[in-house]
Steps between C-alpha positions, in 0.01 A plus 500: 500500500504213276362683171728779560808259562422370081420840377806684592752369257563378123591137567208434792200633288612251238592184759149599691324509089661199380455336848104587498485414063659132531259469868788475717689651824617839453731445801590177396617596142691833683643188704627338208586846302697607800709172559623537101604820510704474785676209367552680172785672702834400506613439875700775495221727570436523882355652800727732724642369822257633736530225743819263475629455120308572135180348477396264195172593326470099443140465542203228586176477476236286562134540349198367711208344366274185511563217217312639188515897599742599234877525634636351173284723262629793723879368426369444102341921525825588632714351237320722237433817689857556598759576204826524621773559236875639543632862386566345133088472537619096472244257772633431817487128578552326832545153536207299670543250765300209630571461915712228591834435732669772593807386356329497150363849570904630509589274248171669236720788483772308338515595107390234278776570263849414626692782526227721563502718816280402738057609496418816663189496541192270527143438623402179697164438430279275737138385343398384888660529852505146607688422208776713631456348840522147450829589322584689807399199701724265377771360700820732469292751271672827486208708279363694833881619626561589124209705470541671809853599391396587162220747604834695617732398251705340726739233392357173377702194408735332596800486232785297704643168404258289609200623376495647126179775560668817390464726770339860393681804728289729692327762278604314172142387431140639424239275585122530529279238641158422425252242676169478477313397851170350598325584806513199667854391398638868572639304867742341250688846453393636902604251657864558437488847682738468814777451152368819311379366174138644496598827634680507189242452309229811336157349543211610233144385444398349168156610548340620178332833491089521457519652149456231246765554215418362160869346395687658206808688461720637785717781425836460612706760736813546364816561752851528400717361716880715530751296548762532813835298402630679830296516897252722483351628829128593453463843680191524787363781657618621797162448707507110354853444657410698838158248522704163397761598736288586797278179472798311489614625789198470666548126431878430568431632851280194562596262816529119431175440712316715318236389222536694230264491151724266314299511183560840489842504539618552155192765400694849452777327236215309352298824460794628370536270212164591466563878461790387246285315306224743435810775400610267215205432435485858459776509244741571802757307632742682712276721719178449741303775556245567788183441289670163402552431940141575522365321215728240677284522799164329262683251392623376842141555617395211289783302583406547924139418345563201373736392790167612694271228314793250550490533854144465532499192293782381717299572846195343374692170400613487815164553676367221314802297577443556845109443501598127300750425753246589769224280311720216461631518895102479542438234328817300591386564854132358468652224335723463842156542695303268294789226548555564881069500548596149293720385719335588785122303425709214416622535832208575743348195223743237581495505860133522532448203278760247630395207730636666819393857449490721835584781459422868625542853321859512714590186370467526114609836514881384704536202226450716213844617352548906613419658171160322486377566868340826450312292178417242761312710759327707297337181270434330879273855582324539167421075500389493839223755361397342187444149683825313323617451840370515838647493837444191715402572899918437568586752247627307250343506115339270314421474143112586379571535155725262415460496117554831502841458726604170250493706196766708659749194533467428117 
């Protein structure tokens, strides 16, 4: 399935070839390649209204790989295997962002030339996850909300008296998202799932292929991007609309008490954006065609593969979080026993050893405190055998090893 996926077209023989040649992720670079082409587009261009109002083709994406495993060069192969220029055959360019607030995230589309209408179109770009989290963290951080509403172009800013972030109107933006994720640190991103983020994310391994490559050139794919001063619905077949409509359906019928797969909640428009992708890609941009649906269908796979490996990570943490916290109530409770089988020698010890000692097993057991009674009758038994103490003809005890019973009262 895999081999077939980067044979059928153009643009994924070269991304798979110049993926394999520079020994990175083919589906990482597509990751990449995908993300820039979409925000190539002006915002104008849009999905039909299948289920409540036009749907943004803002997209994000986060590539998944340990420290080391190439996320960055995948970014670097994508940057040269991707040519996107306008109809005047003149480059497209779209501004780069670093995450931060989400007020600074409105205000980067700002013009940085007064007069200037306001940015289009730009790519936040995210080297690690919990770089974007502890900036989420903060106290009165507004990065996650933003994101969420930018994955559907939804208004972001605020734009009143009080606050001078320009506010950005729904569907007046193109933004694509990139972070790159690391196993263990992918909780940083999952965790926020009862709010939606991750669901809006498109998951893809940075896994290398086994063919070596040997370096050199990569030859670039050249799309040409129209452009669309006015909305532009993209067009879908009939079958796609029928099968989005029906499993959302499927969903919205869902009680309150019901548990639902909330990761999944957001998979048909994210395959969608998918589909959209691999069109321009393509060299089309107002159309999606079955084969792109279906070739759709791989991508996701990888996506619910990686979620997959996530999850298993996740369950194993927690196993071994369990198994410490059982290890560590073990040892914190034969520290308790050692100190109340402490307590208790001292005991049985000091009332042995006094001037006036008489007692019997009844008697040091009722003078111990409660918790240490149990301690108490059991070390009585197990001395009386070893000789420490024996029983007098009235019953009561008497010392027999008394160094033995001092050492217990240093």
């Amino acid at each position: 399935m895999s081999s077939s996926f980067w044979e059928s077209r153009t643009a994924l023989q070269m991304i798979y070839k110049g993926a394999v040649k520079r020994n990175t992720s083919p589906w990482a670079v597509l990751g990449f390649c995908m993300v820039k082409v979409i925000a190539a587009t002006p915002p104008a261009l849009v999905l039909p209204p299948l289920i409540g109002g036009y749907a943004s083709l803002n997209l994000m994406v986060a590539i998944a790989g340990h420290s080391g495993q190439g996320k960055g060069a995948a970014y670097a192969v994508a940057e040269e295997v991707l040519d996107l220029h306008d109809t005047g055959y003149f480059p497209v360019t779209t501004k780069e962002l670093d995450a931060g607030t989400g007020e600074g995230l409105a205000a980067a589309f700002v013009s940085e030339t007064e007069g200037e209408p306001p940015i289009q179109r730009a790519i936040l770009h995210e080297s690690e996850i919990t770089n974007m989290a502890a900036l989420g963290g903060r106290s009165g951080a507004t990065l996650n909300q933003t994101l969420l509403k930018a994955a559907m172009s939804e208004a972001i800013g605020f734009g009143n008296k009080t606050d001078k972030t320009p506010r950005l109107e729904r569907h007046s933006y193109r933004l694509g998202v990139t972070v790159q994720v690391q196993p263990r640190n992918a909780k940083e991103l999952l965790k926020h799932g009862a709010s939606g983020l991750p669901q809006r994310f498109l998951f893809l391994p940075v896994r290398a292929e086994d063919e070596l490559g040997k370096g050199g050139t990569v030859w670039d794919h050249k799309v040409k991007v129209p452009a669309f001063p006015e909305r532009t619905v993209i067009t879908l077949p009939e079958e796609v609309k029928t099968y989005i409509i029906e499993q959302y359906h499927e969903r919205a019928r869902l009680n309150l008490a019901d548990n639902p797969d909330d990761i999944g909640g957001h998979a048909n428009l994210l395959r969608l954006k998918v589909a959209v992708a691999l069109a321009m890609l393509d060299g089309r941009f107002t159309e999606v065609t079955m084969e792109d649906w279906q070739l759709s269908y791989v991508v996701m796979a990888q996506h619910d593969a990686v979620l997959s490996q996530f999850d298993a990570i996740a369950r194993r943490d927690r196993q071994a979080m369990a198994e410490k916290r059982e290890q560590e109530a073990e040892e914190r409770s034969e520290v308790k026993e050692q100190k109340l089988l402490a307590r208790a020698r001292k005991h049985i010890a000091r009332r042995l050893l006094s001037d006036d000692a008489n007692y019997n097993r009844y008697d040091l057991r009722s003078t111990a405190r409660v918790d240490i009674r149990s301690a108490v009758e059991g070390l009585i038994v197990d001395w009386e055998k070893d000789g420490t103490i024996v029983p007098r003809d009235d019953g009561t005890l008497r010392p027999h090893d008394v160094a033995r019973l001092e050492s217990y009262l240093e």
